[in-house]
C-alpha positions in Angstrom: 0.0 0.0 0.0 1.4 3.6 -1.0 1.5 6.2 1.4 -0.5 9.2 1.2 1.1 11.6 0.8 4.3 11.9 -1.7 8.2 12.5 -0.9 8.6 16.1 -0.6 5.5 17.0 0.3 6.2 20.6 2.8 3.7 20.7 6.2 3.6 23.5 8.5 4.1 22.1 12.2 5.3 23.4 15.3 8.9 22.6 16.1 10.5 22.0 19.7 14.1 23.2 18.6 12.8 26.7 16.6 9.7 26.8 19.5 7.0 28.0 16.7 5.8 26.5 13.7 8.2 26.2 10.4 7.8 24.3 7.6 8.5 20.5 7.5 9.4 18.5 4.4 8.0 14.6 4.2 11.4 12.9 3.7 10.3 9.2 4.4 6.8 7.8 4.7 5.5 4.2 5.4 2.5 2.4 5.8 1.2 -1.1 8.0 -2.5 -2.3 7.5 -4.0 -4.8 9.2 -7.3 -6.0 7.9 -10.2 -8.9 8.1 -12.4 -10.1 5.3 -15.5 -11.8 4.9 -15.8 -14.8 2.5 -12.7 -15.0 2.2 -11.9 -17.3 -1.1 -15.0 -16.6 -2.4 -16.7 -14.6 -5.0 -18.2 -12.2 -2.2 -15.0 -11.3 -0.3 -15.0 -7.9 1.0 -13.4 -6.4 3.6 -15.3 -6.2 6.9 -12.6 -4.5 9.1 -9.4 -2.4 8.8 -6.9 -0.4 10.7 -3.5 1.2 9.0 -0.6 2.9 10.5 1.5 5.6 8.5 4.9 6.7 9.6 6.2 9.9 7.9 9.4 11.3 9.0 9.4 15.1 8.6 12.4 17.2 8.8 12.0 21.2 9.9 13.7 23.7 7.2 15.0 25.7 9.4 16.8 24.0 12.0 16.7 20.3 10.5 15.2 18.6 13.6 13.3 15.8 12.8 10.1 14.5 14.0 8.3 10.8 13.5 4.7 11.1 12.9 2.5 8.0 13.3 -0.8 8.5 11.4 -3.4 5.8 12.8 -6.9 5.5 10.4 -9.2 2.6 11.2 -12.4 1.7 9.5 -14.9 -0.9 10.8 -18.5 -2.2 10.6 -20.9 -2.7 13.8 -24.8 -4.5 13.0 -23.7 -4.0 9.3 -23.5 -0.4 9.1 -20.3 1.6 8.4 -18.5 3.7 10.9 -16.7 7.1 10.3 -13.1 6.5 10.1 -10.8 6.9 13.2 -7.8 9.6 12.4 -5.4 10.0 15.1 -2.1 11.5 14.5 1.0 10.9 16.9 4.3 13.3 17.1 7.5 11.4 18.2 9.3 13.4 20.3 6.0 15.1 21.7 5.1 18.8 21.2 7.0 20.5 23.6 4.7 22.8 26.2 8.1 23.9 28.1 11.2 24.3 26.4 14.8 24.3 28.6 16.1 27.9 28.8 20.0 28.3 28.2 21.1 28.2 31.6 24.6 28.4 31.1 24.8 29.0 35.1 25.1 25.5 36.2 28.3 24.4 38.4 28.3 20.8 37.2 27.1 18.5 34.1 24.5 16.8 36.8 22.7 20.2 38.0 22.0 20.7 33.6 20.8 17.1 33.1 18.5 16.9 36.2 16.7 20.2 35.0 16.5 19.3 31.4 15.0 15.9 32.9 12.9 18.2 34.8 11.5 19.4 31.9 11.5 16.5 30.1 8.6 14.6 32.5 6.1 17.8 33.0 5.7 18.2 29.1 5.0 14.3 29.2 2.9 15.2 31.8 4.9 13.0 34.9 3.3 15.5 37.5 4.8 13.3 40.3 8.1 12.7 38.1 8.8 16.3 38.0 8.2 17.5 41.2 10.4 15.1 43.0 12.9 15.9 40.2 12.4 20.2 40.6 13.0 19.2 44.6 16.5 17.2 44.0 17.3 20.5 41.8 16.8 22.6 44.3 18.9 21.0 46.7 21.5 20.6 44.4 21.9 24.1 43.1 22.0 25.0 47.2 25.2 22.1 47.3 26.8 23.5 44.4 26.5 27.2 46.0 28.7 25.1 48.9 26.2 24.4 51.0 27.4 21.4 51.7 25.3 18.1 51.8 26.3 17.0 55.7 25.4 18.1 59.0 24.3 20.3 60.1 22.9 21.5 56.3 21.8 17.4 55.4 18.4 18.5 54.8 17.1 20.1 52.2 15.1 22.5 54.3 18.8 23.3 56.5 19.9 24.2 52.8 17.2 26.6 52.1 18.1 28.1 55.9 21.7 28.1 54.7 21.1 30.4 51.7 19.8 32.9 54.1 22.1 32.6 57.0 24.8 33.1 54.6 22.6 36.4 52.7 22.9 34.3 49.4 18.9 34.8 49.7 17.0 37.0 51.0 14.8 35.6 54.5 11.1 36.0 53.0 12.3 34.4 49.6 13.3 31.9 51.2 10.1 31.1 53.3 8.5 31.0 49.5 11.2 28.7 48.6 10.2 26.1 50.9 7.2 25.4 48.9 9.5 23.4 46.3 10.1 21.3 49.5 6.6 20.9 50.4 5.6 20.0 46.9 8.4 17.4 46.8 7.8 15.9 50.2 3.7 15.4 49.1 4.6 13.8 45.6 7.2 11.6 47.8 5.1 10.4 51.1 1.5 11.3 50.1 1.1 10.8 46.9 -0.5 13.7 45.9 1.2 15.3 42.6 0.9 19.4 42.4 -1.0 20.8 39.7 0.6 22.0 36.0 0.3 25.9 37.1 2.2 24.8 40.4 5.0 23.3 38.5 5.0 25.6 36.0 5.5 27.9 38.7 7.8 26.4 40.3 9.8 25.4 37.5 10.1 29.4 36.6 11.3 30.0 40.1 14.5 27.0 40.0 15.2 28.7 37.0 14.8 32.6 38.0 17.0 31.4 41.5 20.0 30.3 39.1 19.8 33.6 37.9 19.6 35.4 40.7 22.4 33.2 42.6 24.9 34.2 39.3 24.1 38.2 40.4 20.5 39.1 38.2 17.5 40.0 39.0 16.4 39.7 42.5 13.1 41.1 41.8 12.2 38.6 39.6 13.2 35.7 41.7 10.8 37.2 44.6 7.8 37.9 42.6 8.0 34.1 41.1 8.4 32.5 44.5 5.3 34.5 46.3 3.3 33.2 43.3 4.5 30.3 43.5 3.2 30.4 47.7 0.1 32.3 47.1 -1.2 29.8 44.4 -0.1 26.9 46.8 -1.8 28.5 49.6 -5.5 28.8 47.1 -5.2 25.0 45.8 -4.6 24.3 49.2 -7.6 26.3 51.0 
């Protein structure tokens, strides 16, 4: 079976690396059907069932990322009557809702590939995933400003003490901070995963923190975090 659409064909979709939609070209495309007949071997064979899968590999003209789309279309037949075809259309890697900023700040290879992982599980929406990952990037970036990870700082919420003790932080940023931890420790022991805007949120303050720790804006750090606590304090009235 031929695919349907030809070699070369150009697509506008949105692409993770360029973050807005560019046009694709269809470099590769191929097709699977599965299918079940009736009367088979006999002059009134026909085709009762069907389900086919098309794979097209695009490739963005702009930045040449490429993407794997899986194309799913499935026609069958309930008390003899025909049902409307089933299109459902799959993106390999997903759309992107969050893409990793440029945070050239980090200390250490393990601080970028936690955060990128981070990012990784809320646009594949791992609510729980994420926010016990967000909490272990917290602590480290506290560890690699040399807080260090024994007594008396072992905890994460010593840590966030730490950053004020040593005026790394201000105090009342701090306090907004510790939502992070409280996010983390109800993913971890009660099973109770924050919502997108919280880790969003949250997310926006690790990030605005790096900053901030690497001598930017302080402002913006603060305003993030007492979001961050004021919409934590509504989900959780």
């Amino acid at each position: 079976m031929k695919p349907t659409l030809r070699l070369g064909t150009i697509q506008k979709m949105y692409c993770n690396t360029c973050g807005l939609k560019t046009y694709h070209e269809l470099k590769e495309a191929s097709v699977r059907r599965e299918y079940e007949l009736q009367n088979e071997g006999t002059p009134f064979e026909d085709v009762v069932w069907w389900e086919g899968w098309e794979y097209r590999f695009w490739v963005c003209q702009l930045c040449s990322t490429a993407t794997l789309e899986e194309n799913y279309d499935n026609a069958g037949m309930a008390s003899g009557e025909d049902e409307e075809p089933e299109g459902i259309s799959i993106l390999y890697p997903p759309r992107a809702r969050l893409r990793p900023k440029r945070v050239h700040q980090f200390g250490n290879q393990s601080l970028r590939v936690i955060y990128h992982e981070v990012i990784e599980s809320f646009n594949a929406g791992l609510r729980t995933v994420c926010t016990m990952g967000l909490r272990a990037l917290l602590e480290g970036i506290c560890v690699d400003m040399g807080i260090e990870d024994r007594k008396p700082t072992w905890s994460l919420e010593k840590k966030l003490d730490a950053l004020a003790e040593r005026s790394l932080v201000r105090k009342d940023i701090v306090d907004n901070l510790r939502n992070l931890k409280f996010m983390g420790d109800d993913a971890a022991h009660h099973r109770e995963a924050p919502t997108e805007e919280e880790l969003m949120l949250g997310i926006e303050v690790v990030e605005d923190l790096i900053s901030f720790l690497h001598k930017e804006s302080e402002h913006q750090l603060a305003s993030g975090a007492r979001r961050l606590a004021e919409r934590r304090r509504r989900d959780e009235g």
